[in-house]
DRENPA-3360 file (N, C-alpha, C; in nm, 2 decimals, always signed):
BEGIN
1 = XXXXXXXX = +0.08/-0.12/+0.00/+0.00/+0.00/+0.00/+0.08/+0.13/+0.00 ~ +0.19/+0.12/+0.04/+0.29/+0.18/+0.04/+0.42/+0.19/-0.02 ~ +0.47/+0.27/-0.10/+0.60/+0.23/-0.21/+0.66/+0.35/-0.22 ~ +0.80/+0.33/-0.18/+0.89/+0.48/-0.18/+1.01/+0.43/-0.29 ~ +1.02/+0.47/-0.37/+1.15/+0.52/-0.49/+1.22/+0.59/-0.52 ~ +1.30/+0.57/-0.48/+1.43/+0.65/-0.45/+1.44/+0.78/-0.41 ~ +1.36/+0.81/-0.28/+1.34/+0.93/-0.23/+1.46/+0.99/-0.20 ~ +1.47/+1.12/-0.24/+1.55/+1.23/-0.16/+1.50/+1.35/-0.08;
9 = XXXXXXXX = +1.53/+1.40/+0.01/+1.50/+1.49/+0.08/+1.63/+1.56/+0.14 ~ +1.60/+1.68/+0.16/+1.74/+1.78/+0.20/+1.64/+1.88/+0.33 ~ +1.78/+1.91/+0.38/+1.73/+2.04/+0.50/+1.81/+2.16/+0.43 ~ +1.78/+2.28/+0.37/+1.87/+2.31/+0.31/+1.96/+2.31/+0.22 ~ +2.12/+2.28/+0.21/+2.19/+2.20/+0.15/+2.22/+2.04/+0.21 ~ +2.20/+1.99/+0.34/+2.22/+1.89/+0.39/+2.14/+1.78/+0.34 ~ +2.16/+1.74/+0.30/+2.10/+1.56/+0.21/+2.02/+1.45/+0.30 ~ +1.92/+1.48/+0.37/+1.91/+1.37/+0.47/+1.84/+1.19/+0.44;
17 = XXXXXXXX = +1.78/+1.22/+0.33/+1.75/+1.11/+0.23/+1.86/+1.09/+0.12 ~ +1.87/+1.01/+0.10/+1.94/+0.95/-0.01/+1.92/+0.88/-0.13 ~ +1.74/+0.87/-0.17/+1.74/+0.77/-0.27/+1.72/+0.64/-0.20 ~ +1.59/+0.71/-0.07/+1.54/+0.55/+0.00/+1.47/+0.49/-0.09 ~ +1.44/+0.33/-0.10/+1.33/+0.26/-0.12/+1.27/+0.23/-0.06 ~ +1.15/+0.17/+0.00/+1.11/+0.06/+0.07/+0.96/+0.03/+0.04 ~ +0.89/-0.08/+0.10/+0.76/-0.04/+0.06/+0.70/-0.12/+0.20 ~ +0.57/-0.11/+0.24/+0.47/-0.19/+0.32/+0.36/-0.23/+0.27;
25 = XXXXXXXX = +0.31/-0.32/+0.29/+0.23/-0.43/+0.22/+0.06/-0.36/+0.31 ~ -0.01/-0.40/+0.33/-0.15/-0.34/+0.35/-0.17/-0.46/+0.49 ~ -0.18/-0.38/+0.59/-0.19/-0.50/+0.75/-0.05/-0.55/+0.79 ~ +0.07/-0.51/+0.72/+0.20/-0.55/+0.78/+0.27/-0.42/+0.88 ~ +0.33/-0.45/+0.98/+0.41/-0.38/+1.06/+0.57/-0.37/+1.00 ~ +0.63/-0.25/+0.91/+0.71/-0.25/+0.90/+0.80/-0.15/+1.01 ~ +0.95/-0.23/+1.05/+1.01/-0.11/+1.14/+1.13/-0.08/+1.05 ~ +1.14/+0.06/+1.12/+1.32/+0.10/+1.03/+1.40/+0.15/+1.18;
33 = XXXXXXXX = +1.52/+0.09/+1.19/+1.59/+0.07/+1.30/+1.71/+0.16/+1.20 ~ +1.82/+0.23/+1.29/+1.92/+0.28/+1.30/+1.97/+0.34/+1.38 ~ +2.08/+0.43/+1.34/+2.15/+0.50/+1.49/+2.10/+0.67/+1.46 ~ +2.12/+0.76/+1.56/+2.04/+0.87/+1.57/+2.15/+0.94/+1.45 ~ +2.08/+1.03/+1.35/+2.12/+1.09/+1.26/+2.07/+1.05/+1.11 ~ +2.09/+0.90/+1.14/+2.07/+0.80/+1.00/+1.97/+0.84/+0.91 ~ +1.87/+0.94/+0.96/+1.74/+0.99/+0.85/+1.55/+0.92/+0.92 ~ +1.54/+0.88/+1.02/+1.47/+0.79/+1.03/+1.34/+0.85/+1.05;
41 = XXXXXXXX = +1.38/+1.00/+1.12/+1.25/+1.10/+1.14/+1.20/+1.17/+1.02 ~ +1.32/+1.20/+1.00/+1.29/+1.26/+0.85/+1.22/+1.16/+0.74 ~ +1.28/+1.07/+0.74/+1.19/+0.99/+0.60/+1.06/+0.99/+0.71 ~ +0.94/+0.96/+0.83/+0.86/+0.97/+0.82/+0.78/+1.07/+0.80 ~ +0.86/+1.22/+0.82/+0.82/+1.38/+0.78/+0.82/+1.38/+0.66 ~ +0.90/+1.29/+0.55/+0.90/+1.33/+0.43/+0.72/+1.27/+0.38 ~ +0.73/+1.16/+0.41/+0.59/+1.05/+0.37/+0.49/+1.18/+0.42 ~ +0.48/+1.26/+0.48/+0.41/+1.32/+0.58/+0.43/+1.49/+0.45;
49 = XXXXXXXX = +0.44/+1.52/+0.40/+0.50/+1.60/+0.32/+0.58/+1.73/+0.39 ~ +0.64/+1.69/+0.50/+0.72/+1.81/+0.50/+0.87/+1.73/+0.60 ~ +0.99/+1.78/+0.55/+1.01/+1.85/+0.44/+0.91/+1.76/+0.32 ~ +0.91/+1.85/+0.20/+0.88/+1.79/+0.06/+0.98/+1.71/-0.02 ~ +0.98/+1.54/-0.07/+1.08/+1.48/-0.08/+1.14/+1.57/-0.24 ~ +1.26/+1.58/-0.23/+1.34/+1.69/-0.34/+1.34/+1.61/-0.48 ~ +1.36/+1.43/-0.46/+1.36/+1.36/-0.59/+1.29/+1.19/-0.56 ~ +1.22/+1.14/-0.64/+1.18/+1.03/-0.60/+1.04/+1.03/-0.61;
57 = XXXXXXXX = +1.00/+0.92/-0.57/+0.79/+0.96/-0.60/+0.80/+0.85/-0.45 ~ +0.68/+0.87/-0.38/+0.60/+0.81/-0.24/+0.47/+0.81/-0.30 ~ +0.41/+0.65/-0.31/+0.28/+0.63/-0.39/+0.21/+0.57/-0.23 ~ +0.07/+0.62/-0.24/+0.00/+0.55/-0.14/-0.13/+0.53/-0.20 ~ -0.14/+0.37/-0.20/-0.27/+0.26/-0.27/-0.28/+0.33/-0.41 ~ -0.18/+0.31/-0.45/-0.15/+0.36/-0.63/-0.13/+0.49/-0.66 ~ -0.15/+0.61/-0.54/-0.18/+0.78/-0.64/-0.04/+0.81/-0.52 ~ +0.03/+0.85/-0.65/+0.14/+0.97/-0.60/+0.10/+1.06/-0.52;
65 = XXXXXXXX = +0.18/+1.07/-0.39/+0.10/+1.15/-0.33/+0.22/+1.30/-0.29 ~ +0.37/+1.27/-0.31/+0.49/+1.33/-0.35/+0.45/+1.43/-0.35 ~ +0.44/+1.52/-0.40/+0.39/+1.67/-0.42/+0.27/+1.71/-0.35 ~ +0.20/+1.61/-0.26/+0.06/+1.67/-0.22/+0.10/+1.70/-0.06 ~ +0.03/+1.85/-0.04/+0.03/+1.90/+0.09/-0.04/+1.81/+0.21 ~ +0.02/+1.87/+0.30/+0.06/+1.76/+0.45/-0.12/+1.71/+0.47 ~ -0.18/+1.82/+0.50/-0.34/+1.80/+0.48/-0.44/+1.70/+0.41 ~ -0.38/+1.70/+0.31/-0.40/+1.61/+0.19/-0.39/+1.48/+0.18;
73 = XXXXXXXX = -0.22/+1.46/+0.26/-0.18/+1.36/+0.27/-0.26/+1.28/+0.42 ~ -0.28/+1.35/+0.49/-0.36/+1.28/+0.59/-0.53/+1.25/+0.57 ~ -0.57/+1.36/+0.48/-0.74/+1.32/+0.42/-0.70/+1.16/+0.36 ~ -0.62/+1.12/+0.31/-0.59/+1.01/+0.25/-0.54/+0.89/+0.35 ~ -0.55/+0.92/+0.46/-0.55/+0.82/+0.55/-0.39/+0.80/+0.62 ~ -0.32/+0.94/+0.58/-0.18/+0.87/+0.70/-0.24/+0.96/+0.83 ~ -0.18/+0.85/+0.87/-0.17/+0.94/+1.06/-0.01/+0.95/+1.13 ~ +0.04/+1.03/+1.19/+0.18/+1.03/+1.25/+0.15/+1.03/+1.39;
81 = XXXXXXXX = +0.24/+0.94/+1.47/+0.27/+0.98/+1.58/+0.38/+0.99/+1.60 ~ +0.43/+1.17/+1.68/+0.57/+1.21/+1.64/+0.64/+1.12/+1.73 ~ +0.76/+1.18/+1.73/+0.88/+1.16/+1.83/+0.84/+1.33/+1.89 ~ +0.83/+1.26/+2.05/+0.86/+1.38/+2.15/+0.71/+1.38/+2.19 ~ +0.61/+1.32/+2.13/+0.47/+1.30/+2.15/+0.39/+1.42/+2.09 ~ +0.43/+1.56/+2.18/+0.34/+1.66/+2.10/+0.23/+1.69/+2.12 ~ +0.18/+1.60/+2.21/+0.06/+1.58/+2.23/+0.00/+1.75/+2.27 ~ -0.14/+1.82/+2.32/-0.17/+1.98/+2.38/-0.18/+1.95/+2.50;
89 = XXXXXXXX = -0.09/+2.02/+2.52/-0.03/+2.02/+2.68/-0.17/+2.09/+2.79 ~ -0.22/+2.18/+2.74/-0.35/+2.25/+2.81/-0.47/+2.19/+2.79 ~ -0.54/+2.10/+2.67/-0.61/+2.06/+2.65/-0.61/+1.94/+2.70 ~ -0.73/+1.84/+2.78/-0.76/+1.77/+2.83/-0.72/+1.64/+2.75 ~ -0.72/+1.49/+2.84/-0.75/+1.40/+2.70/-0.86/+1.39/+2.62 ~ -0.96/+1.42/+2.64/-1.06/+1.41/+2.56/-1.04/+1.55/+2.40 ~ -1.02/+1.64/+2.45/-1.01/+1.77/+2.39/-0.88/+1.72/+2.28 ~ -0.77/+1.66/+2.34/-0.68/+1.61/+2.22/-0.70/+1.52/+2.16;
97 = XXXXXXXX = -0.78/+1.41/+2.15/-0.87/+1.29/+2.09/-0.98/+1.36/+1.99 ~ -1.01/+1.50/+2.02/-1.11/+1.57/+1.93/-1.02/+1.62/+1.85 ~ -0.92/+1.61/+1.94/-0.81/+1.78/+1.72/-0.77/+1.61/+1.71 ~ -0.73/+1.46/+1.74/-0.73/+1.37/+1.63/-0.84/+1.32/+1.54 ~ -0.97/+1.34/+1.55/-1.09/+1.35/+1.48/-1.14/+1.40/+1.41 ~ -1.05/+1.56/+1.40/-1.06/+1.69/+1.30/-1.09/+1.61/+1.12 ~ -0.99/+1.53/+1.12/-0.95/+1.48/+0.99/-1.04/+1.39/+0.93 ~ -1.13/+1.34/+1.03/-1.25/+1.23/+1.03/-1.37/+1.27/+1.02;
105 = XXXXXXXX = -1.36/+1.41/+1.03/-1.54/+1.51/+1.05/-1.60/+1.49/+1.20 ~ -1.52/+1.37/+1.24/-1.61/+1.40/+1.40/-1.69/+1.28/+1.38 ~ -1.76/+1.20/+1.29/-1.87/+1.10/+1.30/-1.90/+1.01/+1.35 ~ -1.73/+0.93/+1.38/-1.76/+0.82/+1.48/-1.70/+0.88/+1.62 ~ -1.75/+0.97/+1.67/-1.61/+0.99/+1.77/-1.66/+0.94/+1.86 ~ -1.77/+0.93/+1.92/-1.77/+0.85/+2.06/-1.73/+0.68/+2.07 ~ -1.79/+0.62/+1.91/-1.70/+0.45/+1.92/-1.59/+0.44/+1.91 ~ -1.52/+0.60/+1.85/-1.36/+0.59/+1.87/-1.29/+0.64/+1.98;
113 = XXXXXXXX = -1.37/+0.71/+2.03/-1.33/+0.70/+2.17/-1.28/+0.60/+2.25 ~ -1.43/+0.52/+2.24/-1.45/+0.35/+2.34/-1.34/+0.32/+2.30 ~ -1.33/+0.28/+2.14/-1.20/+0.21/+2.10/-1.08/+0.23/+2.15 ~ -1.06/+0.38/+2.20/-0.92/+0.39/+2.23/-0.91/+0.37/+2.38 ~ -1.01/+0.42/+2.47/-1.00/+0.39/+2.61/-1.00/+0.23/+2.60 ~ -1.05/+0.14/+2.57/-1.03/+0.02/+2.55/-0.85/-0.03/+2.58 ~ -0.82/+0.04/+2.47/-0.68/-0.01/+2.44/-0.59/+0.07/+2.51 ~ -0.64/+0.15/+2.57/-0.57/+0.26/+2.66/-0.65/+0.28/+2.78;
121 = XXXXXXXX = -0.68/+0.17/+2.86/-0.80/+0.20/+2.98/-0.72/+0.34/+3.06 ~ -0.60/+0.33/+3.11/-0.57/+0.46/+3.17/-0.62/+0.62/+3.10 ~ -0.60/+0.58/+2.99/-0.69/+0.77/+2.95/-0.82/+0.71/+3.00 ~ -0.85/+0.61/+3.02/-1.03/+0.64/+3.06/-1.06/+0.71/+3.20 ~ -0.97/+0.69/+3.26/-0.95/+0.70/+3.39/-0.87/+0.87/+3.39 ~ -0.79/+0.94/+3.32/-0.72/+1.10/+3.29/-0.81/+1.15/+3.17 ~ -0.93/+1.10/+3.16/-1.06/+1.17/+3.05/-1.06/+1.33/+3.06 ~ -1.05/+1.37/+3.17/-1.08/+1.50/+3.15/-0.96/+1.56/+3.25;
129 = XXXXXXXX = -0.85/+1.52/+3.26/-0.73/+1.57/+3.28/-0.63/+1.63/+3.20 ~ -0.54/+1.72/+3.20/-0.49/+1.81/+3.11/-0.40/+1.75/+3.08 ~ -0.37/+1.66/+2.96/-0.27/+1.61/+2.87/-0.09/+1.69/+2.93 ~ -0.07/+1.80/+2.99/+0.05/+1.84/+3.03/+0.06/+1.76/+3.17 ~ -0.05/+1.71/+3.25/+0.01/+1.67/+3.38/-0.02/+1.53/+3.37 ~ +0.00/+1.46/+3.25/-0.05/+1.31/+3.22/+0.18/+1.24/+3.28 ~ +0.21/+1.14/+3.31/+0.35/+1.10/+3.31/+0.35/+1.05/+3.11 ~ +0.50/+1.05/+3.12/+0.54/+1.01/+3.03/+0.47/+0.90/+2.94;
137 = XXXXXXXX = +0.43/+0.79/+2.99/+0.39/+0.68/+2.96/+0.22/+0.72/+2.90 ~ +0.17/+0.82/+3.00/+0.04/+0.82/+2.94/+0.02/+0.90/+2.82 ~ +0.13/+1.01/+2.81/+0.14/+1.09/+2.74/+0.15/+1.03/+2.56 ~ +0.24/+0.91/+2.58/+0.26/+0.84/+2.48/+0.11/+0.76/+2.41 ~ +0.05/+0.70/+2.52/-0.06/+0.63/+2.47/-0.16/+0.71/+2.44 ~ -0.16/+0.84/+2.46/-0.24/+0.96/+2.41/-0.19/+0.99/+2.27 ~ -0.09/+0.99/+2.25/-0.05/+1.05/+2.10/-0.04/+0.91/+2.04 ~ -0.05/+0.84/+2.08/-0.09/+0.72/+1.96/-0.26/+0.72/+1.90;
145 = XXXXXXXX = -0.31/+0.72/+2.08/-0.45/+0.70/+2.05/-0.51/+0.84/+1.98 ~ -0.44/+0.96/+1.98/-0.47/+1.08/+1.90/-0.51/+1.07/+1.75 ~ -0.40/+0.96/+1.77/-0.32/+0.93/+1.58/-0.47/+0.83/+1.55 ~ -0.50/+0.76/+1.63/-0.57/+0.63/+1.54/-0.72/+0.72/+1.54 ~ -0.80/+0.82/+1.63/-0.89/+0.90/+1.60/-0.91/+0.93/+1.48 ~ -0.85/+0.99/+1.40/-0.85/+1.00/+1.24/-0.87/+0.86/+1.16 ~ -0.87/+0.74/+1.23/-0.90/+0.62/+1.15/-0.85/+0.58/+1.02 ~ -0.72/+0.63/+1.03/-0.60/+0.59/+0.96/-0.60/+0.46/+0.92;
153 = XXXXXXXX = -0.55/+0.44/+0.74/-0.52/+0.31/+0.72/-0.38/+0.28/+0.74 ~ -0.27/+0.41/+0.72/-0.15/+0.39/+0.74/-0.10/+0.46/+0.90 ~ -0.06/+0.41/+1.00/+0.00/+0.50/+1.08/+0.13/+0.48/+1.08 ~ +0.15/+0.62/+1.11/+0.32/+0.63/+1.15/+0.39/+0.66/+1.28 ~ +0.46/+0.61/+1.35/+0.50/+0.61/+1.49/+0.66/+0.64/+1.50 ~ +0.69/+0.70/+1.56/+0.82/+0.77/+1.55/+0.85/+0.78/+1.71 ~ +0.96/+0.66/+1.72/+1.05/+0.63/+1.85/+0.91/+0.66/+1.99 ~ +0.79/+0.51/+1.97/+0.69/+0.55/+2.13/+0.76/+0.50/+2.22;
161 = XXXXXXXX = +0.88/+0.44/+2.24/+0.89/+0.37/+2.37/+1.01/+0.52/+2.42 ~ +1.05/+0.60/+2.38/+1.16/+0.69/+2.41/+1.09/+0.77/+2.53 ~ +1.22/+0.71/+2.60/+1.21/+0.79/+2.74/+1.11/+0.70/+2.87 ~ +1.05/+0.62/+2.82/+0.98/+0.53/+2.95/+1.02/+0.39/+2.97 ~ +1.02/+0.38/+3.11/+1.02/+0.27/+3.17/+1.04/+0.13/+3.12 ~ +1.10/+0.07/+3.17/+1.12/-0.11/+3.08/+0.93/-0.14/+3.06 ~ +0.85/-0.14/+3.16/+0.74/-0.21/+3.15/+0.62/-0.12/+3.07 ~ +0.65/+0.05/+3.12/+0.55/+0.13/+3.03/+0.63/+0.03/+2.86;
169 = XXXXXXXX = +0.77/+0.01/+2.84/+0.83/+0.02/+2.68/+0.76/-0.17/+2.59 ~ +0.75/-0.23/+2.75/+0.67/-0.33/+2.71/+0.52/-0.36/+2.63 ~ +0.44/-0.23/+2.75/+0.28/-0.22/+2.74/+0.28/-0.17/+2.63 ~ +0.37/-0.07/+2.55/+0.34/+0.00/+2.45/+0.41/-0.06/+2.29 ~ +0.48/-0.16/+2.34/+0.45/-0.26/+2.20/+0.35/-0.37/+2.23 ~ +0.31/-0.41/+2.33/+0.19/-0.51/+2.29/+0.04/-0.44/+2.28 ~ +0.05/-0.30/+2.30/-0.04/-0.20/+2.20/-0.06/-0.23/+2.08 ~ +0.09/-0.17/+2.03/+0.13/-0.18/+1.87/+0.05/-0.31/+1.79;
177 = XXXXXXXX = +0.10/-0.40/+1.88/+0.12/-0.53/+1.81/-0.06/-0.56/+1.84 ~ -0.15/-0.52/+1.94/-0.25/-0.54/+1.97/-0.32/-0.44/+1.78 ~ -0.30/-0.31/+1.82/-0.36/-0.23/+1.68/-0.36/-0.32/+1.60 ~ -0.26/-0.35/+1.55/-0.23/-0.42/+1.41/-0.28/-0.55/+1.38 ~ -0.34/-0.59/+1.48/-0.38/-0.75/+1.51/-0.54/-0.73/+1.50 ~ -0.59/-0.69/+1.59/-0.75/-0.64/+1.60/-0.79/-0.57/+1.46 ~ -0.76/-0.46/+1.43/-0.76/-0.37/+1.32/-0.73/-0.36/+1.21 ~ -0.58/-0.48/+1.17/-0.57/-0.44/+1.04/-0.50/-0.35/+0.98;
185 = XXXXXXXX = -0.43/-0.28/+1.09/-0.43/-0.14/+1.06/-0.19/-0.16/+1.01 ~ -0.20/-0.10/+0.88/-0.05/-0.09/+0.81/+0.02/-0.04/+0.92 ~ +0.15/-0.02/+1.01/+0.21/+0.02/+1.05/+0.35/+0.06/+1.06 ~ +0.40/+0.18/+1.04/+0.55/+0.22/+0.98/+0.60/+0.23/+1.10 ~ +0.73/+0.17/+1.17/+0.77/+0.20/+1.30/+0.88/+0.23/+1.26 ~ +0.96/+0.37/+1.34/+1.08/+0.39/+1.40/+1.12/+0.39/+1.55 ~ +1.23/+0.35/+1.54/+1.20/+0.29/+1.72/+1.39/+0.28/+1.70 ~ +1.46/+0.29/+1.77/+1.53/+0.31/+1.90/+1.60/+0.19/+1.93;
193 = XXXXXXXX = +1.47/+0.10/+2.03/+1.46/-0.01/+2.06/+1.47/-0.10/+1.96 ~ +1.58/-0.11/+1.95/+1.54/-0.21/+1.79/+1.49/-0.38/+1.86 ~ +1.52/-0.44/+1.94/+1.47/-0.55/+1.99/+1.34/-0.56/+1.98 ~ +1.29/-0.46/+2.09/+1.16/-0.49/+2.09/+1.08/-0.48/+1.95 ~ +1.14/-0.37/+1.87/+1.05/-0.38/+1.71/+1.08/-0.49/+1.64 ~ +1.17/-0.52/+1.64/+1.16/-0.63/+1.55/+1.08/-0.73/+1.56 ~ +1.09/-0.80/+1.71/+1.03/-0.88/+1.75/+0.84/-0.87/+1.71 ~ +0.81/-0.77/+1.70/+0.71/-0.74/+1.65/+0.71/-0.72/+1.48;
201 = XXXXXXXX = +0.78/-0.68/+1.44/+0.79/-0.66/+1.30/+0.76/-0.77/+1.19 ~ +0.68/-0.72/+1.10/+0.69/-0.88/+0.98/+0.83/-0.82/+0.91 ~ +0.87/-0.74/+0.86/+0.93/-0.70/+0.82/+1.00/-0.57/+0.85 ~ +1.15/-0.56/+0.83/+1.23/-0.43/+0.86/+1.31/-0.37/+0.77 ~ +1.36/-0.24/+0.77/+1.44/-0.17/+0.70/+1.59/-0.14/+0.76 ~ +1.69/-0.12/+0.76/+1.81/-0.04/+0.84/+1.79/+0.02/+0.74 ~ +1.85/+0.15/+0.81/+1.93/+0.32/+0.76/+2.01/+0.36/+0.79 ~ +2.11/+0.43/+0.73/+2.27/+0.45/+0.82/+2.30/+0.55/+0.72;
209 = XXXXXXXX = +2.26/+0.71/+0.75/+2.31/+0.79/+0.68/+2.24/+0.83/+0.57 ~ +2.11/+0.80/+0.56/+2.01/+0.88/+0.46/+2.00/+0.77/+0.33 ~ +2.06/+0.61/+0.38/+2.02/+0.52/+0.30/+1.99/+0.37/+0.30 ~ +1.92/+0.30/+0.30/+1.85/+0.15/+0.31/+2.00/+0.06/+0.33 ~ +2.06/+0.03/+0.42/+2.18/-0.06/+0.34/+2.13/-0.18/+0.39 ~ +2.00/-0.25/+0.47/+1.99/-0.39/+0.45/+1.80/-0.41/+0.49 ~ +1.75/-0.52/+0.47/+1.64/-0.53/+0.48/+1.60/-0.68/+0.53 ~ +1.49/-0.73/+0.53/+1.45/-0.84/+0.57/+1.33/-0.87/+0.67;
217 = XXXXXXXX = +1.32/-0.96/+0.72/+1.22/-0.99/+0.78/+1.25/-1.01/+0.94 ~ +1.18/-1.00/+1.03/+1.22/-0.92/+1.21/+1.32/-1.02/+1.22 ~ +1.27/-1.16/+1.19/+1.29/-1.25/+1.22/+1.47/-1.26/+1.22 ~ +1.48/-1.24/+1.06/+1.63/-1.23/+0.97/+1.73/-1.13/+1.07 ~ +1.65/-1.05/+1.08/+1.77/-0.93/+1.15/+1.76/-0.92/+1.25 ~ +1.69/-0.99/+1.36/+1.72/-1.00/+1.47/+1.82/-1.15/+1.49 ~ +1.80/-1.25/+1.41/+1.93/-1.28/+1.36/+2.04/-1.27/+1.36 ~ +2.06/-1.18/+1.26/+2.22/-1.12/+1.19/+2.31/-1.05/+1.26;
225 = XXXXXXXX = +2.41/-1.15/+1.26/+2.59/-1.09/+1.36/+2.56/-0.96/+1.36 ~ +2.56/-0.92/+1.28/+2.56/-0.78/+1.23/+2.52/-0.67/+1.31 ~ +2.37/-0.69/+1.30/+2.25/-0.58/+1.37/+2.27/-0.65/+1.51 ~ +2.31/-0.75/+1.52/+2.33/-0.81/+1.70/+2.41/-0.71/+1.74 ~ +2.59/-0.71/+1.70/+2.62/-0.67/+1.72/+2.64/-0.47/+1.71 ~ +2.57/-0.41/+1.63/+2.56/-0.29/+1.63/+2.42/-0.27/+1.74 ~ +2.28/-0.30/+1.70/+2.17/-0.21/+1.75/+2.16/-0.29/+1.91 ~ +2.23/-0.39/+1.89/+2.11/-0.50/+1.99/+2.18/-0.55/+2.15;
233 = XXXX = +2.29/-0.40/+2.15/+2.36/-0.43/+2.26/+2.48/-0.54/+2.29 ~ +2.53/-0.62/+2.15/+2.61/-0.71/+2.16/+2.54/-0.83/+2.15 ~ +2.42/-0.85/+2.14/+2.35/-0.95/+2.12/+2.23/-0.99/+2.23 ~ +2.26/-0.91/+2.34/+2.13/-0.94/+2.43/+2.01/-0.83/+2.44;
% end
């Protein structure tokens, strides 16, 4: 559903894409693992149209969508969850579950509500608490569940386990892995943790410097001397 050819993207004169490829299949969890710098945020701001990718085409469910404003690209079904969360610090959880709904018209909001306190019982329980005095952990399962309010076929997640706890970093991939299971729903992961993504992953990408240098399936690369030895802490 997803197919990137040979994207480039710059910050200025700095090159931060290189002529990625990759693609995601429609219900697969793909992650892209690397070290900080490697492009990882950026290629999902580019999918996201900003920056705008400089050369390359990004097709979603066949229509180019490369040149189409950020707006656009989410009427078409991407959703982001950033890195750093982002979530409105003054506005309640419910009030930030409404600006994720903007893009939906608002029609199903109360079953998408349920659906996300479901999967997030703790916002059921911070419903009308101010998203700035939520901890780290809740903050995260807010800006995921922000993201799925829009009823995204594609979401995009950028580094959720950063910054919390071994067991919050646990709850929040058997989320992931819960969405994608229940739902159906395509999922682009950057993550940090490369263990835990993979382990969840049908498939992954590496990036090291604005370009694809290996690929495979979670299975393969959690595998490989290689990524043991670079992401995976030496192998444990």
């Amino acid at each position: 559903m997803l197919e990137l050819s040979g994207v480039h993207a710059h910050y200025g004169h700095i090159e931060a894409l290189k002529g990625v490829s990759l693609s995601l299949r429609r219900g697969e969890i793909v992650t892209i693992i690397g070290a900080n710098g490697a492009g990882k945020t950026t290629l999902l701001m580019t999918i996201c149209g900003n920056p705008r990718a400089s050369a390359g085409r990004i097709v979603l469910d066949g229509e180019d969508i490369t040149a189409l404003p950020t707006y656009e690209i989410v009427r078409r079904g991407v959703a982001h969850a950033p890195e750093g969360r982002r979530i409105f610090p003054r506005m309640t959880v419910l009030e930030n579950l409404q600006m994720g709904a903007v893009a939906n018209g608002e029609r199903h909001f109360a079953e998408d509500v349920e659906k996300v306190f479901t999967l997030f019982p703790r916002l059921r329980e911070r419903a009308h608490q101010r998203g700035g005095t939520l901890s780290g952990g809740e903050q995260q399962m807010l800006c995921i569940a922000r993201a799925l309010m829009a009823r995204p076929k594609l979401l995009l997640l950028d580094e959720p386990s950063l910054g919390l706890a071994p067991m919050l970093v646990r709850q929040i991939f058997q989320s992931i892995r819960e969405i994608n299971r229940t739902q159906g729903l395509s999922i682009l992961l950057v993550e940090q943790n490369a263990f835990q993504a993979l382990r969840i992953a049908h498939r992954a990408y590496v990036l090291a410097t604005g370009n694809v240098v290996m690929e495979g399936t979670g299975r393969e690369l959690l595998a490989n001397p290689e990524i043991r030895a670079a992401y995976l802490e030496g192998g444990h």
